[in-house]
C-alpha positions in Angstrom: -106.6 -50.4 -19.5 -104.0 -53.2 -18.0 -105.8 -56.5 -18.5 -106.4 -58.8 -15.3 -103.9 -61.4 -15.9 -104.8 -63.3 -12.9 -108.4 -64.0 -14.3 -107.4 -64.3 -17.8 -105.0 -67.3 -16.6 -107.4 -68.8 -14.2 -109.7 -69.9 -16.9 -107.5 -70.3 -19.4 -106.2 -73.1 -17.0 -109.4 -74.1 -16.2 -110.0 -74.9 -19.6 -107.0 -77.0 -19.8 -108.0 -79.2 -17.3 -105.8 -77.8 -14.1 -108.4 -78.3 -11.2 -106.4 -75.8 -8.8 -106.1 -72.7 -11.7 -107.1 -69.8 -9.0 -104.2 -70.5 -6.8 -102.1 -71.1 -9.4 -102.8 -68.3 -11.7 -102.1 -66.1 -8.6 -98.2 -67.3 -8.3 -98.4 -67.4 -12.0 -99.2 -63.5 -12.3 -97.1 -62.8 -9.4 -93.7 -64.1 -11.0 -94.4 -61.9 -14.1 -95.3 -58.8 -11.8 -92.0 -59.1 -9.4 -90.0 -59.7 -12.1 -90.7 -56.9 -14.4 -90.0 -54.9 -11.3 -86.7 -56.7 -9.8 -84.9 -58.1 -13.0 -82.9 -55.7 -15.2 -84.2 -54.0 -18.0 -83.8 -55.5 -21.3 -85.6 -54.7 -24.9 -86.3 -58.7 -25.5 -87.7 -59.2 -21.9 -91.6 -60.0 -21.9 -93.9 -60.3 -18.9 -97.1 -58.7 -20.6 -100.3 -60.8 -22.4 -97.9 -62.8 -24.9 -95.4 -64.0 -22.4 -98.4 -65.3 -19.9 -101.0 -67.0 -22.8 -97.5 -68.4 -23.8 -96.9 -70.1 -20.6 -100.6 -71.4 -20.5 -100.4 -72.9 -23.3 -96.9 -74.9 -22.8 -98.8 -76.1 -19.4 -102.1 -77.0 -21.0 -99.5 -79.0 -23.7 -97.8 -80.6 -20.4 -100.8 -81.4 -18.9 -102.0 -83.1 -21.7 -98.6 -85.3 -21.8 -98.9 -86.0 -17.7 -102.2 -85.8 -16.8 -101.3 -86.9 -13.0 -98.6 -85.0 -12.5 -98.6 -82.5 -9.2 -100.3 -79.5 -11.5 -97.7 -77.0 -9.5 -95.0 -78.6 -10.7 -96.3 -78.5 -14.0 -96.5 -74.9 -14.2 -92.9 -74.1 -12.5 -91.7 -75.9 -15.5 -93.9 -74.3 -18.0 -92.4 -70.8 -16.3 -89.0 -71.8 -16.3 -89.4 -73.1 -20.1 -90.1 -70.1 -21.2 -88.2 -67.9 -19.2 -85.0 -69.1 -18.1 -83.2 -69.3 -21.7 -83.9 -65.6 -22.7 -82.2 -64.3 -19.0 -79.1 -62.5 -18.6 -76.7 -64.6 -16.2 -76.8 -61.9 -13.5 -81.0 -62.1 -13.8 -80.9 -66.1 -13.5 -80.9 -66.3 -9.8 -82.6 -63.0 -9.0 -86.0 -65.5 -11.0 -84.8 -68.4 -9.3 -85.3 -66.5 -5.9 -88.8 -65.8 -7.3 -90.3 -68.5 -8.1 -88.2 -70.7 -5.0 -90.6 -68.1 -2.5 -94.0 -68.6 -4.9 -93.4 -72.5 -5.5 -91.6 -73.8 -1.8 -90.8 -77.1 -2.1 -91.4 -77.7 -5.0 -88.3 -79.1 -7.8 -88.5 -79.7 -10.7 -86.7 -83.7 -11.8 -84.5 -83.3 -14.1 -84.8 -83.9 -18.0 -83.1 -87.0 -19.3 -82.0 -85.6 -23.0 -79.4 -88.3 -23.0 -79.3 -89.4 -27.0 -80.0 -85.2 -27.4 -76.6 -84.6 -25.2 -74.7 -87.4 -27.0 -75.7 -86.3 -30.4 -74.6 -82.5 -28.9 -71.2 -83.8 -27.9 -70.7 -85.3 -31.6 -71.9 -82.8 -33.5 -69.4 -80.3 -31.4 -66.6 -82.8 -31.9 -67.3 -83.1 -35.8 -67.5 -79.1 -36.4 -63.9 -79.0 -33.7 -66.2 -76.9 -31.0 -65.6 -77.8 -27.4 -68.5 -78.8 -25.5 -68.4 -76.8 -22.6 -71.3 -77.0 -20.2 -73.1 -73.3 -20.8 -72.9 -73.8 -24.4 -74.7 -77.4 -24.3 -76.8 -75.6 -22.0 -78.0 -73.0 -24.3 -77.8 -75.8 -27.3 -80.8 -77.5 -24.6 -82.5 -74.4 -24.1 -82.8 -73.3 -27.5 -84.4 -76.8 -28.3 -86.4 -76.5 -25.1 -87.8 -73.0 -26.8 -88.6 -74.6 -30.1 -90.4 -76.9 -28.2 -92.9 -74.3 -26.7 -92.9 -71.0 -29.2 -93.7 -71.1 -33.1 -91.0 -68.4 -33.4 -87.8 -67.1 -31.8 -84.9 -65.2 -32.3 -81.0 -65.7 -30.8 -79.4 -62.3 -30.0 -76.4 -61.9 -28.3 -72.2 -59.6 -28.5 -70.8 -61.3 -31.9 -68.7 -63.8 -30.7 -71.1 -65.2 -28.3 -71.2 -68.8 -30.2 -75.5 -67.6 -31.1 -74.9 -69.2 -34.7 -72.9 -72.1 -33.7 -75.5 -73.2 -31.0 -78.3 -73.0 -33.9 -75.9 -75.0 -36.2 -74.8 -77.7 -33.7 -78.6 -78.7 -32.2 -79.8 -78.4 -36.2 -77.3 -80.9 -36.7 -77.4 -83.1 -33.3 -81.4 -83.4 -34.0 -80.7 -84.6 -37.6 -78.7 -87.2 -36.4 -81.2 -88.9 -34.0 -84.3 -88.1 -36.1 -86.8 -90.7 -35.0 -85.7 -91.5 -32.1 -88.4 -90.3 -29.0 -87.6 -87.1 -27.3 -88.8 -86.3 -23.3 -92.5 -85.4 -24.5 -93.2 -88.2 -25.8 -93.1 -87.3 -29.8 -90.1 -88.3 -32.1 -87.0 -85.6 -32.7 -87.1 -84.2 -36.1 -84.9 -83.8 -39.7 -84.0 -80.1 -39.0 -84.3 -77.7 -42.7 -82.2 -75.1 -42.8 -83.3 -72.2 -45.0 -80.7 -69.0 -44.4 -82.1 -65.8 -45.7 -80.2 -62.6 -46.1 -81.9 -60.0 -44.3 -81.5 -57.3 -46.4 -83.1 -59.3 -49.5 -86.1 -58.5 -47.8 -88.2 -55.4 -49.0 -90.1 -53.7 -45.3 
């Protein structure tokens, strides 16, 4: 039995307080549908039950922050925050295309991170990194993810810098701990704890 995402969203953002949730979770099950069936196939791409309730909740969370703000818009961003980062390059603009024909006219503003990004370009300095643009991309992305999923995991070819993004925003939100990030909360003292994998019994 496939479960009627469409429904399941509309209340769920209902309950949230979005007062236009049918229309809404229409476009919202309709991104999910065309692109499991237009973007490339990959073992950590998600558009079942998880990847929808997880979207609902990081628009009921923006919601909560911007009450008054245009509730499309809201949930564009809420999509794109949880979809974009984990995209191949080549499946970027294939979603873009999807969600510019379900949400016309509507752009999202952009983010000002800018003590994140100057923390980003020290840290990269201090650890002799250069701070090309994808990589402070992904070093956004992966904080953007934090921001919205209890979990995650960075996979990637060896090589593809996966260890040195975690280690760079770790270190770039350490060194502006306190100071108040775009939601409104302060940025955090980042732990580290490393584990070796295979000191783990299945």
């Amino acid at each position: 039995m496939i479960p009627n995402y469409a429904m399941i969203a509309e209340i769920s953002l209902f309950s949230f307080g979005f007062s236009n949730a049918k229309l809404l979770a229409e476009k919202m099950a309709a991104t999910f549908k065309l692109s499991s069936e237009q973007l490339s196939s990959q073992d950590h791409y998600d558009f079942g039950m998880r990847a929808v309730k997880t979207v609902i909740s990081s628009a009921g969370n923006l919601k909560r922050e911007q009450p008054n703000t245009n509730e499309d818009l809201i949930l564009l961003r809420a999509v794109c925050d949880v979809n974009l980062p984990k995209f191949l390059a080549d499946d970027v603009p294939l979603f873009q295309g999807i969600i510019s024909d379900l949400f016309p006219g509507v752009e999202q503003p952009k983010i000002n991170y800018g003590e994140l990004l100057e923390s980003i370009n020290s840290t990269c300095e201090k650890l002799e990194l250069q701070p090309e643009e994808v990589f402070i991309k992904k070093c956004i992305q992966l904080y953007e993810t934090t921001v919205v999923r209890h979990g995650l995991m960075l996979v990637g070819p060896t090589g593809g810098g996966k260890t040195s993004c975690c280690r760079v925003l770790a270190k770039s939100l350490s060194n502006i701990q306190g100071v108040k990030a775009p939601n409104g909360k302060n940025f955090e003292k980042v732990r580290v704890n490393v584990l070796n994998p295979k000191s783990i019994t299945m």
